[in-house]
RODO-527325 format. One line per 4 residues: number of its first residue (from 1); their letters; for each residue x, y, z of N, C-alpha, C. Coordinates in steps of 0.05 Angstrom, whole numbers, plus 5000, padded with zeros to 4 digits. Each point is the difference from the previous one (the first is absolute). Layout:
BEGIN
NUM	A	X/Y/Z/X/Y/Z/X/Y/Z | ...
# end
This chain:
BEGIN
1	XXXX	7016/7472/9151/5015/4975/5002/5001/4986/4973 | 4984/4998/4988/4998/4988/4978/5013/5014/4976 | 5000/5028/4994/5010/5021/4983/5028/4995/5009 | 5016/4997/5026/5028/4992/5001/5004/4963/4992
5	XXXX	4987/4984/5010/4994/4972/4989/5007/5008/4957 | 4982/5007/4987/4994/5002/4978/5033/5021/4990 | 5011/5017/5013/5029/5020/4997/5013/4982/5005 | 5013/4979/5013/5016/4984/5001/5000/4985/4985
9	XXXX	4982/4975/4994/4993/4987/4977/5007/5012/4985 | 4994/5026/4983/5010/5012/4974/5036/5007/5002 | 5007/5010/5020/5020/5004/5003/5025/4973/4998 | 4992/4973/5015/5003/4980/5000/4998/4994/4964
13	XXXX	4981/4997/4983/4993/4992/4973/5026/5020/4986 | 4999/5026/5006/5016/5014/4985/5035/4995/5002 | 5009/4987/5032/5025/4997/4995/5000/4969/4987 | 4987/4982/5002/5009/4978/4996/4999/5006/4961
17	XXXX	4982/5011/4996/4999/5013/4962/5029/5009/5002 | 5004/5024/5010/5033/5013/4987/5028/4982/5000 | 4993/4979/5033/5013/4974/5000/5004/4989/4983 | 4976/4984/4986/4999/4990/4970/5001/5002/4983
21	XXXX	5004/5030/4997/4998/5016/4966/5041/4994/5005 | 5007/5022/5029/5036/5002/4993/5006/4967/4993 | 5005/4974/5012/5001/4966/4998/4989/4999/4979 | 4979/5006/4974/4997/4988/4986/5021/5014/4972
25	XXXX	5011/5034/5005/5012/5012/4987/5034/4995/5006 | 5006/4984/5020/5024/4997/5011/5006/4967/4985 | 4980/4981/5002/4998/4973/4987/5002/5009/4964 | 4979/5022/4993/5011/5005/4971/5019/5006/5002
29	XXXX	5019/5027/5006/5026/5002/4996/5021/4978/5005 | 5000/4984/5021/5016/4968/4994/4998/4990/4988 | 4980/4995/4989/4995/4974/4971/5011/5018/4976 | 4998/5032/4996/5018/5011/4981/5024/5005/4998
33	XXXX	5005/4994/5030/5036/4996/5003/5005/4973/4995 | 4997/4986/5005/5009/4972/5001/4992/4983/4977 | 4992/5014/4983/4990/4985/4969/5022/4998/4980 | 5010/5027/5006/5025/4980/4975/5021/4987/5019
37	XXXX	5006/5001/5013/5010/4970/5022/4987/4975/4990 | 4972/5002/5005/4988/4967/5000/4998/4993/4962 | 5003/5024/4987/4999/5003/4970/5026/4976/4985 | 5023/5016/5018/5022/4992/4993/5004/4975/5006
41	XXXX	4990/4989/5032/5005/4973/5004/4987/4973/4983 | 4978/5017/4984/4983/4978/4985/5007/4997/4978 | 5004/5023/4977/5013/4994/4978/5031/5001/4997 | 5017/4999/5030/5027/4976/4998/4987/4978/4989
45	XXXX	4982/4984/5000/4995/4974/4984/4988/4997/4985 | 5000/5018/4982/4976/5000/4977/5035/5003/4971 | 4994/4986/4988/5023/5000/4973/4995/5036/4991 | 5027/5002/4986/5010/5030/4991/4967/5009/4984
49	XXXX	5008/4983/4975/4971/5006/4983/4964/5004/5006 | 4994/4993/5024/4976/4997/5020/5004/5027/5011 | 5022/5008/5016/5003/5024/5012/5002/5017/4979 | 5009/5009/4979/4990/5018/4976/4974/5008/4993
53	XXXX	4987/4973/4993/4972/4997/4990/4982/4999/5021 | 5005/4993/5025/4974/5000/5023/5020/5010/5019 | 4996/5032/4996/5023/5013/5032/4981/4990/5025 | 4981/5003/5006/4984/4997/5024/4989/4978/5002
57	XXXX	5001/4983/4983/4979/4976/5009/5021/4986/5012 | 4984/4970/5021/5009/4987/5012/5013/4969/4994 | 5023/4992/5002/5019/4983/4982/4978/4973/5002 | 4997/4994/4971/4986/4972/4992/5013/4977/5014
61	XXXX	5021/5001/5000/5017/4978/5017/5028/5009/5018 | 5015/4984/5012/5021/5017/5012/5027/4988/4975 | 5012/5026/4998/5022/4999/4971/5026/4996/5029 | 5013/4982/4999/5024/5000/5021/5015/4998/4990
65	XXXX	5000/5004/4976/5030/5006/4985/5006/5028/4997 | 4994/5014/5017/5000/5024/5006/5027/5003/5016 | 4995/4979/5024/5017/4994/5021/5030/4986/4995 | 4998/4985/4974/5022/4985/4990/5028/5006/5006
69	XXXX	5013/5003/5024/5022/5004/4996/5022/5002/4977 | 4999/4974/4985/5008/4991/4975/4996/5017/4983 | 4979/5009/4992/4995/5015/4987/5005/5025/4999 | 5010/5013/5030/5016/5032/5006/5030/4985/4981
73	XXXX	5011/4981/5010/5018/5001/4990/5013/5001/4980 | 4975/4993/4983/5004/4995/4967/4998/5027/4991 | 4989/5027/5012/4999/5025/4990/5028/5015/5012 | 5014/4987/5009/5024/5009/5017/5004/5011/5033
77	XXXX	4962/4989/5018/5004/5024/5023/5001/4982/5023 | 5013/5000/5011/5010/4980/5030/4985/5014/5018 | 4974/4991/4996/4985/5002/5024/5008/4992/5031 | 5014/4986/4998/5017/4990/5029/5018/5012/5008
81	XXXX	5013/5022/4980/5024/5010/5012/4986/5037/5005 | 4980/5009/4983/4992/5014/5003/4986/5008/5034 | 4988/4980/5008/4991/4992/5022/5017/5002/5028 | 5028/4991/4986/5023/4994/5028/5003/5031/5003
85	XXXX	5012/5005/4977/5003/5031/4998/4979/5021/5019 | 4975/4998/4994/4981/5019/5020/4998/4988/5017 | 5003/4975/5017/5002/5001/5020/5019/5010/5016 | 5030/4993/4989/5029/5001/5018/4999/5030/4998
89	XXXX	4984/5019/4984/5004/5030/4997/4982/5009/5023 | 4980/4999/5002/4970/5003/5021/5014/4993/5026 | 5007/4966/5001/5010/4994/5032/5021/5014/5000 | 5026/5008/4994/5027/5011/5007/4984/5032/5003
93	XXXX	4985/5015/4986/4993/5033/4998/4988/4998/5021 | 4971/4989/5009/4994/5003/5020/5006/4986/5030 | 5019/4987/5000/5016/4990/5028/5022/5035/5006 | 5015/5003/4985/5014/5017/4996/4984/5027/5013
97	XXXX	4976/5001/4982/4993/5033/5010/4992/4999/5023 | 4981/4967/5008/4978/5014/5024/5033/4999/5032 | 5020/4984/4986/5022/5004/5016/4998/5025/5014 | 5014/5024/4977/5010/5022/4996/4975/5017/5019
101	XXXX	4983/4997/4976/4972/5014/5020/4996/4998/5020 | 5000/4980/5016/4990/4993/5033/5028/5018/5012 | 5027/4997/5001/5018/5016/5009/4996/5028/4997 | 4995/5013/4977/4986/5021/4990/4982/5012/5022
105	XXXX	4973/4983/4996/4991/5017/5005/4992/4998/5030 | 5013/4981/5021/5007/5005/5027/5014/5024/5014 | 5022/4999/4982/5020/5012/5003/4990/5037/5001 | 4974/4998/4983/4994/5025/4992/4980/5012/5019
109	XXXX	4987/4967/5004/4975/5019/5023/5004/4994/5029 | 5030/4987/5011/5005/4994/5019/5028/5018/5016 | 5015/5012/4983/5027/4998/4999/5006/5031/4997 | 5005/5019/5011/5009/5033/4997/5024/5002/4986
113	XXXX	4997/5010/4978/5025/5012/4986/4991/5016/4986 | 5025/5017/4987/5001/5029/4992/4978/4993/4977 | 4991/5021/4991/4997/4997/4962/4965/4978/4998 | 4986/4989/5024/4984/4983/5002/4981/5006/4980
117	XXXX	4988/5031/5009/4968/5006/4980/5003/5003/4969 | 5032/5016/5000/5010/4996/4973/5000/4980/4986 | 5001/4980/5006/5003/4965/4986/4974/4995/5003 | 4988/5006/5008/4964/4986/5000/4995/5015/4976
121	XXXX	5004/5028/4997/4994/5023/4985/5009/4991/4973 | 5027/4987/4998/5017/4986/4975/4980/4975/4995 | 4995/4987/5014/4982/4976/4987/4981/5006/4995 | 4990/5013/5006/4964/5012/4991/5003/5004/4970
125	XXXX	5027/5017/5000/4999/5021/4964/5011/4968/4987 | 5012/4979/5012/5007/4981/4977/4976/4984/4996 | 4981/4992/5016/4969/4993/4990/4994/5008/4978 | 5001/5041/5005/4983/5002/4976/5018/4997/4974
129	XXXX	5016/4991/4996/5018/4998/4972/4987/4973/4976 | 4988/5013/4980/4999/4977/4990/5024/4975/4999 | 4997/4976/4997/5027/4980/5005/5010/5002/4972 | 4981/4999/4988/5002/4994/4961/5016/5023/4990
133	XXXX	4989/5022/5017/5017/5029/4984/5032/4990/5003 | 5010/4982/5008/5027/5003/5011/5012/4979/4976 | 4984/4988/4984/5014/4979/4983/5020/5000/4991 | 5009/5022/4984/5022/5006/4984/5017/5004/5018
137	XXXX	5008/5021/5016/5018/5007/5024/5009/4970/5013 | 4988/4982/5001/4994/4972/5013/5012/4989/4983 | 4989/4994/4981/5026/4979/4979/5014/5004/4998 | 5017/5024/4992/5024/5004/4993/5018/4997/5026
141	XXXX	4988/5005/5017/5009/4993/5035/5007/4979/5007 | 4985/4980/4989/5001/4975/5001/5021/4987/4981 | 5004/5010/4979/5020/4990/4973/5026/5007/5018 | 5008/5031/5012/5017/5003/5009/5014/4988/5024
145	XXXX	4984/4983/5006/5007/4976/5026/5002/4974/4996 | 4994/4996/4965/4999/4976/4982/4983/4976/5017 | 4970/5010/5004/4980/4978/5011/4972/5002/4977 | 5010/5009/4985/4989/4997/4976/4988/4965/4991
149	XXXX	4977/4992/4997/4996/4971/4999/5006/4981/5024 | 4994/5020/5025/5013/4981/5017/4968/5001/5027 | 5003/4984/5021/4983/5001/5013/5007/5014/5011 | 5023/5007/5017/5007/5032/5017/4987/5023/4987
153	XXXX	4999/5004/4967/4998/5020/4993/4965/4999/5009 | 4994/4988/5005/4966/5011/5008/4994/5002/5030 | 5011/4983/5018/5000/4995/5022/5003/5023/5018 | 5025/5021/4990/5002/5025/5019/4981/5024/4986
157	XXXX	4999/5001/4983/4974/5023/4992/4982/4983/5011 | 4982/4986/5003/4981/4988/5016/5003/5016/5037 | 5013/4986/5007/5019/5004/5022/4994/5025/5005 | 5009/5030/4981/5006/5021/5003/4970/5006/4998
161	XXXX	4985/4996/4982/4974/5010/4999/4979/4997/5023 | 5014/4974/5012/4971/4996/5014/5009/5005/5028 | 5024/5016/5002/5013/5015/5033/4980/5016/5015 | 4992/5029/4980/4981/5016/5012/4977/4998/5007
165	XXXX	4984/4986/4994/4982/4992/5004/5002/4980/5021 | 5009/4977/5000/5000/4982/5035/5014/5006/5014 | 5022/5026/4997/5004/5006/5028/4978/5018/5020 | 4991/5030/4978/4979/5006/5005/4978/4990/5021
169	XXXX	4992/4978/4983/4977/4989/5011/5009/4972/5031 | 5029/5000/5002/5015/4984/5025/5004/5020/5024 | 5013/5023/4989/4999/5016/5018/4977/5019/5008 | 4968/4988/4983/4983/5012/5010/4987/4980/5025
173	XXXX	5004/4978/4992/5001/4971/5024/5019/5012/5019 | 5013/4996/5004/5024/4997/5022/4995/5024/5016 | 4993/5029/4987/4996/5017/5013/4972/4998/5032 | 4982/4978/4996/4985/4996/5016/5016/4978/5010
177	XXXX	5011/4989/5008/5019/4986/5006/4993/5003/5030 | 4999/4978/5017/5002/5001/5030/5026/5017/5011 | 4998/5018/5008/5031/5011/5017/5001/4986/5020 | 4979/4990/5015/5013/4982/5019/5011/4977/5000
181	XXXX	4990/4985/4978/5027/4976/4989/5016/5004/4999 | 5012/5022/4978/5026/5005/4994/5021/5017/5037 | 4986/5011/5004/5005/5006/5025/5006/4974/5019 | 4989/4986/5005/4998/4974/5021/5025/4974/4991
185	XXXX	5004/5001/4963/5013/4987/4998/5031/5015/4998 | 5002/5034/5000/5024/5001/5001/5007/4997/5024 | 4980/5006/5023/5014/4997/5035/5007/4972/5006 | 4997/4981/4983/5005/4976/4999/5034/4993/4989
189	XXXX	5009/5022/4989/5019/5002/4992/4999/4993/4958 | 4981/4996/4994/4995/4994/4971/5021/5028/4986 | 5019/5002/4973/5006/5020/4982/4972/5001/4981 | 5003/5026/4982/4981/5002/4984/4993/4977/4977
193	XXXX	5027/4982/4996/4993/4982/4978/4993/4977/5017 | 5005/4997/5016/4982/4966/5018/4972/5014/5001 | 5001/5013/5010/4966/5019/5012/4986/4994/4971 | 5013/5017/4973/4984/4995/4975/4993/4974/5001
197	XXXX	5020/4987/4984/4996/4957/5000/4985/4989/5012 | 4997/5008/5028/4988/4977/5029/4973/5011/5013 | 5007/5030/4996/4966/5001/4999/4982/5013/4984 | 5014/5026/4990/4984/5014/4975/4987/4986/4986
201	XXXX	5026/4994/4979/4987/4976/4974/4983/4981/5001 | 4995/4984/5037/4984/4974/4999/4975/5012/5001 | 4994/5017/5013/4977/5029/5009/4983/5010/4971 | 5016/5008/4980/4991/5010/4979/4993/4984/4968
205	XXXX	5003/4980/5012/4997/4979/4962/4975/5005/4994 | 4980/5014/5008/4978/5010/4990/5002/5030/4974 | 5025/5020/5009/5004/5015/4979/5025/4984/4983 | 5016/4987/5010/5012/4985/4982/5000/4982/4977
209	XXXX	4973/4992/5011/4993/4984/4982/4985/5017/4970 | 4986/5030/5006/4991/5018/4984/5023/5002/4980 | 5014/5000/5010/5029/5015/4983/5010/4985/4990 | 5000/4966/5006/5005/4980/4981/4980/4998/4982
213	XXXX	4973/5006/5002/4981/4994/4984/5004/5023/4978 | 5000/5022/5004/4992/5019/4983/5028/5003/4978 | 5028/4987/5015/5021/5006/4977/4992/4983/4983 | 4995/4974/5011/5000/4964/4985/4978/5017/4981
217	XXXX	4982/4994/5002/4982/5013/4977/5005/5016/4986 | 5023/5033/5003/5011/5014/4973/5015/4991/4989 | 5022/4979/5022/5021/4997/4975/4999/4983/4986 | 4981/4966/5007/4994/4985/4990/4993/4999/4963
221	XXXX	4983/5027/5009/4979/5007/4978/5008/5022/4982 | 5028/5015/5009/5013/5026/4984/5016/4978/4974 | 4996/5030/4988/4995/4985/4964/5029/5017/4989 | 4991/5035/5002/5019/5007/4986/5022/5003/5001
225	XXXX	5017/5003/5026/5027/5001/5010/5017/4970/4989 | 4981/4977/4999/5014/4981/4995/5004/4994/4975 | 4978/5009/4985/5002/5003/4964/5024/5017/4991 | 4999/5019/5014/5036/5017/4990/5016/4992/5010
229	XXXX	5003/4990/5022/5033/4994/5008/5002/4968/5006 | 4979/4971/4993/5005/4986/4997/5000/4989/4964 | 5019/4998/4986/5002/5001/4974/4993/4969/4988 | 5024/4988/5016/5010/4968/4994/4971/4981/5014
233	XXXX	5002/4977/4986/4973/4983/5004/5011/4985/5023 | 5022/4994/5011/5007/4987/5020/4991/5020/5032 | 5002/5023/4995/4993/5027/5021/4971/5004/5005 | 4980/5005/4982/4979/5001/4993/4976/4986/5030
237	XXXX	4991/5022/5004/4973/5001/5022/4985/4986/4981 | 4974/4992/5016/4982/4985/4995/4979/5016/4972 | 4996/5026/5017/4980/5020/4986/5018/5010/4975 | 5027/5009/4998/5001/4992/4964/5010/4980/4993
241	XXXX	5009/4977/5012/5001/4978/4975/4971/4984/4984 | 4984/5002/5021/4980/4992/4989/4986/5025/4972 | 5011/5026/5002/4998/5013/4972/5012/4983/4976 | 5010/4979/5000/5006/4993/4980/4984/4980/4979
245	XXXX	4974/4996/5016/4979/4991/4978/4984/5020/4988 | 5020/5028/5002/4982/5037/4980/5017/4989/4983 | 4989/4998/4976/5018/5013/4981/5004/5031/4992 | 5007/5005/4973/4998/5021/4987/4968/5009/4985
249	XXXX	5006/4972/4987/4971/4993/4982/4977/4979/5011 | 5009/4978/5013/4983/4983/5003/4999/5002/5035 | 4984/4990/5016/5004/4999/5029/4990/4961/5015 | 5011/4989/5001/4986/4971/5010/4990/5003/5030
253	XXXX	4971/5010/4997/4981/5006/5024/4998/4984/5020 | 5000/4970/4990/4993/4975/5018/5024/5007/5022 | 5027/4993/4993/5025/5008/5015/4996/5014/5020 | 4999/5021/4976/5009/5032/5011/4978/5000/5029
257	XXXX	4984/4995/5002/4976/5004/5012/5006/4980/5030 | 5010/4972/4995/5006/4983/5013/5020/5005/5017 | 5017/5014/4992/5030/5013/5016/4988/5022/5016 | 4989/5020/4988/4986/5021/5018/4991/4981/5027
261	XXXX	4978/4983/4997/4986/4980/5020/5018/4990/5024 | 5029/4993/4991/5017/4985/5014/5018/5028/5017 | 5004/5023/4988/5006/5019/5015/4978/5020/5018 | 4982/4996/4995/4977/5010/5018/4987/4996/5027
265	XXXX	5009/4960/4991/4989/4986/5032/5023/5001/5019 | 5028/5007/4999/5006/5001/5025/4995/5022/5013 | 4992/5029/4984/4992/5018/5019/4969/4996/5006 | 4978/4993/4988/4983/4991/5013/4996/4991/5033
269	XXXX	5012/4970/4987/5002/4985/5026/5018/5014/5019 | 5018/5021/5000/5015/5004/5024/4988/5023/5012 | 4975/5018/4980/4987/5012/5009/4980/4994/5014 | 4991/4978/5006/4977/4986/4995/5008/4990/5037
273	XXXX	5012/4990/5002/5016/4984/5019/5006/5029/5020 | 5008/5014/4996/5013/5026/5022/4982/5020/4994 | 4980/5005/4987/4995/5031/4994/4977/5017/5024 | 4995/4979/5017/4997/5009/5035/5026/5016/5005
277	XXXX	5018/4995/4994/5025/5016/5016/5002/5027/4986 | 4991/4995/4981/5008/5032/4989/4981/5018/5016 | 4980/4994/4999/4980/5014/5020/5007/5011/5027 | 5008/4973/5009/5018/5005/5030/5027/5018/4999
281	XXXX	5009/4986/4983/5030/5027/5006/4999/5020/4979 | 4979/5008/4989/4995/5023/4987/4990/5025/5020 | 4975/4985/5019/4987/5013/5023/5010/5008/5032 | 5038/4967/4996/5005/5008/5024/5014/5024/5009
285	XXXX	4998/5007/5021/5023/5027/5005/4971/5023/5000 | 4982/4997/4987/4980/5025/4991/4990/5009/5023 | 4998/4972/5027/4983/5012/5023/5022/4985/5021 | 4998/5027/5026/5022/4970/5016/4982/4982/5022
289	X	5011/4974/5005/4987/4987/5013/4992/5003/5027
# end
């Protein structure tokens, strides 16, 4: 009795150790992710010349002329219009796709037509495509439709990129899908598009909401599509106008650093705020209820 007394106890000692060894190696790896995050947020207020000479130390005072609006303007960069721009691009791309997608991918895991496995088969191989490999083919695409410097011109490559992937993962939802809803509300006399609207969609804003989260966060934050085909400073996303405190030769860090800050917190906070749902509609559909 005692020899099993004394085997438990150790056994007991030994998981709560491996407990605390993985939590204390999982707490290091966060604080090594999230350091140049909290890096960046501190020396936004430390003046250009401080951040040269003390990269790591912590700002002697807070420099808010960092933040100076006035002062973007005097270097030429309309921080305010930059701003309208990634937003009206982000809200119009992702209203648009998770549209497209939810029809998509109902249609796919609900709906018999010819050619079905083939199109799942087609979106799989467009996943694996790098997006970037397509640049060149893409601009000149874009010139030829003259949306060159324009917000359209980013809005449907957005659009187009981020198709295979949320339908995918909608019609991996929908496929667990109650058949007896959809059943009960067509004997009710419902068509397939009332049935979607009135009860699917109210049913599922748990993967919906994944698929607003996960575009808002790439496109928000995509850099290079908009650097080639937005040219003009009036067009210009958030993530390169604020390139305009790089120079060639010199770089004004305080800025430069401060603008980064101001494009970072709205995906924070919207991650921050929803990122339960990604969990949920990443997981839903995996088991049925």
């Amino acid at each position: 009795m005692f020899k099993k007394t004394l085997k438990s106890k150790r056994n007991d000692f030994g998981g709560f150790f491996n407990n605390s060894l993985i939590q204390l190696v999982l707490v290091i790896w966060a604080l090594f992710q999230l350091y140049p995050v909290i890096w960046l947020f501190y020396s936004s207020f430390k003046p250009t010349p401080d951040i040269r000479s003390k990269l790591f130390a912590l700002p002697e005072y807070l420099y808010l002329k960092n933040y100076d609006i006035n002062y973007y303007h005097q270097k030429g960069i309309t921080i305010g219009i930059y701003l309208r721009n990634s937003t009206i691009v982000t809200v119009v791309s992702i209203l648009i796709l998770t549209f497209v997608c939810l029809i998509a991918g109902y249609a796919i895991a609900k709906i018999k037509f010819p050619g079905k496995n083939l199109l799942i088969i087609f979106l799989i191989g467009l996943i694996g495509i790098p997006i970037h490999s397509l640049i060149i083919p893409l601009y000149y695409f874009i010139a030829r439709m003259g949306l060159l410097s324009t917000l359209w011109g980013l809005i449907l490559p957005y659009i187009a990129f981020g198709i295979p992937f949320s339908v995918l993962m909608l019609q991996t939802y929908f496929r667990q899908f109650p058949d007896e809803l959809i059943e009960a509300a067509m004997i009710d006399g419902c068509s397939h598009l009332r049935l979607f609207f009135t009860v699917v969609v109210p049913i599922s804003l748990g993967a919906i909401s994944t698929v607003l989260i996960v575009n808002f966060i790439s496109i928000w934050n995509e850099f290079l599509f908009s650097l080639v085909i937005n040219r003009d400073n009036a067009a210009k996303t958030l993530t390169v106008g604020i390139m305009g405190f790089k120079g060639q030769y010199v770089t004004d860090w305080g800025p430069y650093l401060a603008g980064l800050v101001i494009a970072v917190v709205p995906s924070i906070i919207f991650y921050a705020i929803f990122h339960r749902n990604i969990i949920k509609g990443m997981t839903a559909g995996s088991l049925k209820g």
